[in-house]
C-alpha positions as a printed NumPy array, in Angstrom:
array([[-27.915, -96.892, -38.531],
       [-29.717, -97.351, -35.329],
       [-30.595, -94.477, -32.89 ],
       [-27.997, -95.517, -30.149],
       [-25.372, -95.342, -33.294],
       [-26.75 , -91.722, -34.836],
       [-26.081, -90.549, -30.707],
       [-22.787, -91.53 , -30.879],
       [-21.856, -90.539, -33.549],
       [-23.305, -86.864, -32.84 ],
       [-21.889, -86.376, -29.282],
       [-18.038, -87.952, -30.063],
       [-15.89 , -85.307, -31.086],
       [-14.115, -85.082, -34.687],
       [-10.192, -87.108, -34.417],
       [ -7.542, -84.635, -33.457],
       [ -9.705, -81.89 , -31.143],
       [ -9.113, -82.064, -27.636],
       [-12.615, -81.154, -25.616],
       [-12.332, -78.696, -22.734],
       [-13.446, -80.025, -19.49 ],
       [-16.322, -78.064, -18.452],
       [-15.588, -75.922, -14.758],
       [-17.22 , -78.302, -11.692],
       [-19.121, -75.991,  -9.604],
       [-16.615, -77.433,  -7.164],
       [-13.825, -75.316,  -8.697],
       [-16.019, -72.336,  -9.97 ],
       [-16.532, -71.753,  -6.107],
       [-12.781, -72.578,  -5.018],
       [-11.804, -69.412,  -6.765],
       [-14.769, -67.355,  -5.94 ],
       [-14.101, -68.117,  -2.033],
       [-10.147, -66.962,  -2.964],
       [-11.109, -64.015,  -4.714],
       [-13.169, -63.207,  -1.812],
       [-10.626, -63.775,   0.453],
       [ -8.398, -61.271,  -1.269],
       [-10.795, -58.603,  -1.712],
       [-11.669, -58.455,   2.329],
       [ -8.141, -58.713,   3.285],
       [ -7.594, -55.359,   0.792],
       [-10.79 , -53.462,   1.819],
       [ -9.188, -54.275,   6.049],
       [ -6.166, -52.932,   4.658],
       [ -7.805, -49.528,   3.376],
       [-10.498, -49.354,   6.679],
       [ -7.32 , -49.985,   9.12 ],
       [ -5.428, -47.091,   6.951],
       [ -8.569, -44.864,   7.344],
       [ -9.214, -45.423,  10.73 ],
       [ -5.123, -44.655,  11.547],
       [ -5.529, -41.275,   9.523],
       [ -9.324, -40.665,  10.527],
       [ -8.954, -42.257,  14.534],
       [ -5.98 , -43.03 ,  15.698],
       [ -3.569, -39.74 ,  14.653],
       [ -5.856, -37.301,  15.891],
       [ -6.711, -38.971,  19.023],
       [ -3.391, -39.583,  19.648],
       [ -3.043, -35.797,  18.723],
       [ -5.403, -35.18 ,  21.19 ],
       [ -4.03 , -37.161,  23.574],
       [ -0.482, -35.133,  23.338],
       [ -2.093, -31.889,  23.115],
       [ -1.214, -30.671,  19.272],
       [ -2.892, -30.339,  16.566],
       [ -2.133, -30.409,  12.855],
       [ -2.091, -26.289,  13.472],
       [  0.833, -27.408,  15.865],
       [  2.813, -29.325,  13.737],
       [  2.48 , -27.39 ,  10.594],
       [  3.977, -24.064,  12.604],
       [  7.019, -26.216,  13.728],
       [  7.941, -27.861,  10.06 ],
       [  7.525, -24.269,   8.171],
       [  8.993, -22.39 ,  10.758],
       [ 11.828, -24.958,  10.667],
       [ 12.55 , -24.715,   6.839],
       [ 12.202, -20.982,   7.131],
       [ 14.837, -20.468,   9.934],
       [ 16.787, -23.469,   8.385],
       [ 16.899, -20.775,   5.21 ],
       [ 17.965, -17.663,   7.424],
       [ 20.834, -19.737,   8.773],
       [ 21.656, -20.774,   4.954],
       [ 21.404, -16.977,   4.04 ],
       [ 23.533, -15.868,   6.837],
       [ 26.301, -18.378,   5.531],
       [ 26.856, -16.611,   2.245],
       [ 28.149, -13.088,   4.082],
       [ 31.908, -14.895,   4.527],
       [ 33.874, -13.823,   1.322],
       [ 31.193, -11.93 ,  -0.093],
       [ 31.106,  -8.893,   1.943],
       [ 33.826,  -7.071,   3.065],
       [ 31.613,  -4.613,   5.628],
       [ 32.892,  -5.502,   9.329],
       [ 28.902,  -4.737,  10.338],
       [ 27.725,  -7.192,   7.843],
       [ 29.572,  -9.86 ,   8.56 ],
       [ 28.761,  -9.441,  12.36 ],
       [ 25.084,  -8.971,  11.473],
       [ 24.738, -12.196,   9.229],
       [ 26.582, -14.315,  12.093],
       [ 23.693, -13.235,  14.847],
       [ 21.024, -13.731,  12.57 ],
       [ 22.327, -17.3  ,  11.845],
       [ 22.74 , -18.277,  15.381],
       [ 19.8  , -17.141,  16.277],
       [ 17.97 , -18.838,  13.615],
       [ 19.804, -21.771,  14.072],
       [ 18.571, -21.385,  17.908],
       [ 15.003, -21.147,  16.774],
       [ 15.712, -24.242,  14.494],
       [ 16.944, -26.392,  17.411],
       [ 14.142, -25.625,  19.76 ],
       [ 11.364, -26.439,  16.984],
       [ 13.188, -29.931,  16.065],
       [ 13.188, -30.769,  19.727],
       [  9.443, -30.234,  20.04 ],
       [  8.79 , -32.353,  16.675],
       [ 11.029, -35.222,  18.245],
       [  9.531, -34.947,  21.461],
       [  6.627, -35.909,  19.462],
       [  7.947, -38.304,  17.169],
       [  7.407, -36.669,  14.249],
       [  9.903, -36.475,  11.987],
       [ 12.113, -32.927,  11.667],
       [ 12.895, -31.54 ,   7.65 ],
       [ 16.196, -32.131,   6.408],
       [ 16.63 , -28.266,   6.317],
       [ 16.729, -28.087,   9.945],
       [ 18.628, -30.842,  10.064],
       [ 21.178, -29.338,   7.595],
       [ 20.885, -25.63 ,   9.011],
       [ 21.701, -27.232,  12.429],
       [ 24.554, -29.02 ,  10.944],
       [ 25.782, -26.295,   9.174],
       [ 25.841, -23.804,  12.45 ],
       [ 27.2  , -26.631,  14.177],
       [ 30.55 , -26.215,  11.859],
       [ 30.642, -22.222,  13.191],
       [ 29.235, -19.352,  11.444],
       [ 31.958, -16.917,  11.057],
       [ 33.09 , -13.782,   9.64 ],
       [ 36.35 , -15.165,   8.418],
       [ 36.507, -15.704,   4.673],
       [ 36.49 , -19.665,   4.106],
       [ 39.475, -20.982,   2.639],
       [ 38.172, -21.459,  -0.785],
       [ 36.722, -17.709,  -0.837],
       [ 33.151, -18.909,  -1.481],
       [ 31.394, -18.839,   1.56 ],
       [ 29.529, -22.08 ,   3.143],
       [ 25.805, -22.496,   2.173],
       [ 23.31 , -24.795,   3.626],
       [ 21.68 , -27.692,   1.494],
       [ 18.786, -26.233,  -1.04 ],
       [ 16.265, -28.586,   0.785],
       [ 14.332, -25.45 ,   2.083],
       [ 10.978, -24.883,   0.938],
       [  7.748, -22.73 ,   0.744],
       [  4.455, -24.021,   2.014],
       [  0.67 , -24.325,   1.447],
       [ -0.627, -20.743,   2.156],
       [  2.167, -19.08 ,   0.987],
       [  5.822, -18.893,   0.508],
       [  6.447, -16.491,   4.102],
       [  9.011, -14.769,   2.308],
       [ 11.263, -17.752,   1.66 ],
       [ 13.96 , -16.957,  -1.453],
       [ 13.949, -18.971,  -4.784],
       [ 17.066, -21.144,  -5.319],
       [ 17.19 , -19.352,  -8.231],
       [ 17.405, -15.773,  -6.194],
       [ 19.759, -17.306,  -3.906],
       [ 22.393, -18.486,  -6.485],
       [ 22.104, -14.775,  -8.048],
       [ 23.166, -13.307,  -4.714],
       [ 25.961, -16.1  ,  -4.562],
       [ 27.452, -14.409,  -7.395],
       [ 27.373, -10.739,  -6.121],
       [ 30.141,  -8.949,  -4.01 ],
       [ 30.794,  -6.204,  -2.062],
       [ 27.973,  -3.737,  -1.292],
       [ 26.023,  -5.345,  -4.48 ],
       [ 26.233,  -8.397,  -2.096],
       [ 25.245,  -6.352,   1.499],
       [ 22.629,  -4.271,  -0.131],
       [ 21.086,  -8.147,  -1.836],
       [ 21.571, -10.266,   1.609],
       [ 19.907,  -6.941,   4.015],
       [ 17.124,  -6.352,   1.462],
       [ 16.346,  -9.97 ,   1.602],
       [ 16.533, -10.858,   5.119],
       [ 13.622,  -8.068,   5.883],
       [ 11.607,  -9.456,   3.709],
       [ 12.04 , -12.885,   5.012],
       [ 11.951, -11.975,   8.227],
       [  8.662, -10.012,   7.678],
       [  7.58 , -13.408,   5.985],
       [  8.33 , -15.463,   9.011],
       [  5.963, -12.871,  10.986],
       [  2.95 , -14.619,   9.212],
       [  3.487, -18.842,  10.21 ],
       [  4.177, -17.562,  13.965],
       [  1.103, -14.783,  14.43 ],
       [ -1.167, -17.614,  12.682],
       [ -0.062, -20.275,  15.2  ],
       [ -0.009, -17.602,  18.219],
       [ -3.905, -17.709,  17.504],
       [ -5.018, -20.429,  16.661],
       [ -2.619, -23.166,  17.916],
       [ -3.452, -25.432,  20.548],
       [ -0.109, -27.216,  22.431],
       [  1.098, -24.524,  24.577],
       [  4.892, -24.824,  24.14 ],
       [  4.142, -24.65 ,  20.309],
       [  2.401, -21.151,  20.832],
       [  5.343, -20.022,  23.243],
       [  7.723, -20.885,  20.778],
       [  5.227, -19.176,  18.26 ],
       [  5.073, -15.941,  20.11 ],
       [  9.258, -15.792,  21.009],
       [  9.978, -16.011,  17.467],
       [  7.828, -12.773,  16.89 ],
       [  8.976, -11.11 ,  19.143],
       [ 12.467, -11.806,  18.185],
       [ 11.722, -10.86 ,  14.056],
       [ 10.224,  -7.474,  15.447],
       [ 13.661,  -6.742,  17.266],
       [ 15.995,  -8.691,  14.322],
       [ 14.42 ,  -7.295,  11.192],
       [ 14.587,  -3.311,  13.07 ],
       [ 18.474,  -3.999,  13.191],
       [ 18.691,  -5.045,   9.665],
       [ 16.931,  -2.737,   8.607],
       [ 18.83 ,   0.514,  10.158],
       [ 22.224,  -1.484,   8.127],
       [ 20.269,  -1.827,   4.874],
       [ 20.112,   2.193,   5.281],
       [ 23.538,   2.486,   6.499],
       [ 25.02 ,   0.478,   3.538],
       [ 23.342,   2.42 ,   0.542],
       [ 20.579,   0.353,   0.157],
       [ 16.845,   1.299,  -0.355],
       [ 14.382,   1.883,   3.158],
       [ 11.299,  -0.392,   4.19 ],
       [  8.05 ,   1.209,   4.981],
       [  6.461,  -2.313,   6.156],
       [  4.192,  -1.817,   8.818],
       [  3.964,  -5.447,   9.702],
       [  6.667,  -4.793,  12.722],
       [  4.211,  -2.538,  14.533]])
């Protein structure tokens, strides 16, 4: 066998095998140039993200005069009024007490008033208002009444309502809410009166935080008539929790 037939013979592959074409650098660096492509385009992706949340939002925060302090007053306060309006609701065909009934429809409206005025500063914004409000609005939009519904069960907001970082400002449980569903009578007045103090002394704590330490002026006015308001509101409610039967407050935090 001569040499050129022993090289042959080496390098030719056995019959049947197929031999894999070895990658040209020419390809090798087609895909590394794609891959590199793709990675950039991601990482602008993430630095134009970062730049909207780090940059942009508060500069155009900044720009509108709110801060996140701002913004965070209006959605709470929102889902906690949206809640009053949704407690309020339940009176009809639960209590029979002529006081009651009046009591639950001004504390609705005026929640429902507090509601309205928030969502309008969020939209004036552009950003967007809870579905609580939205529901609390529609729902006081139908008329809160004394008048027993037809179907004897009283009309109740959506359960979209919510407590927040920080605290849950005296907002009810679905679970606590259902029970009082299911009371009557005084059981039911006594429930709904004891409950609205304590929410209402819960709603004291979004509005004094935002009174000082908020920045857009409107937010702080809204802020401050909402105190006030809970001072005078949670006073009437409780003088008809005593009325009714039902156990005194000592809570200082109207003072």
């Amino acid at each position: 066998m001569t040499p050129q037939d022993s090289t042959t013979e080496e390098t030719t592959p056995p019959s049947g095998e197929v031999q894999e074409p070895t990658p040209s650098a020419y390809g090798l660096g087609r895909r590394l140039r794609i891959m590199g492509a793709v990675l950039a385009g991601g990482l602008a992706v993430v630095l134009a993200l970062l730049l909207w949340l780090g940059v942009l939002v508060p500069a155009k925060q900044e720009a509108a005069g709110y801060s996140d302090a701002d913004s965070g007053y209006a959605a709470v306060a929102i889902e906690h009024n949206a809640q009053a309006v949704q407690l309020a609701a339940l009176a009809p065909g639960r209590s029979t007490d002529d006081d009651v009934l009046a009591l639950a429809v001004e504390v609705g409206e005026a929640s429902a008033g507090r509601v309205d005025e928030l969502a309008g500063w969020l939209e004036t914004r552009d950003i967007p208002v809870p579905a609580a409000g939205r529901e609390a609005l529609a729902l006081a939009e139908g008329g809160l009444t004394t008048e027993v519904p037809d179907d004897g069960s009283g009309p109740r907001a959506g359960t979209t309502a919510h407590s927040h970082e920080g605290g849950n400002h005296g907002m009810l449980t679905d679970e606590q809410i259902d029970a009082m569903a299911g009371l009557k009578g005084s059981e039911f007045d006594i429930a709904l009166l004891a409950a609205l103090v304590e929410h209402h002394y819960g709603g004291l704590q979004p509005a004094d935080k935002e009174i000082e330490g908020g920045t857009d002026a409107e937010a702080k006015a809204l802020a401050q008539s909402e105190a006030d308001a809970i001072r005078v509101e949670v006073e009437d409610v409780r003088d008809l929790l005593a009325a009714v039967g039902g156990p005194g407050s000592t809570n200082d935090q109207t003072n």
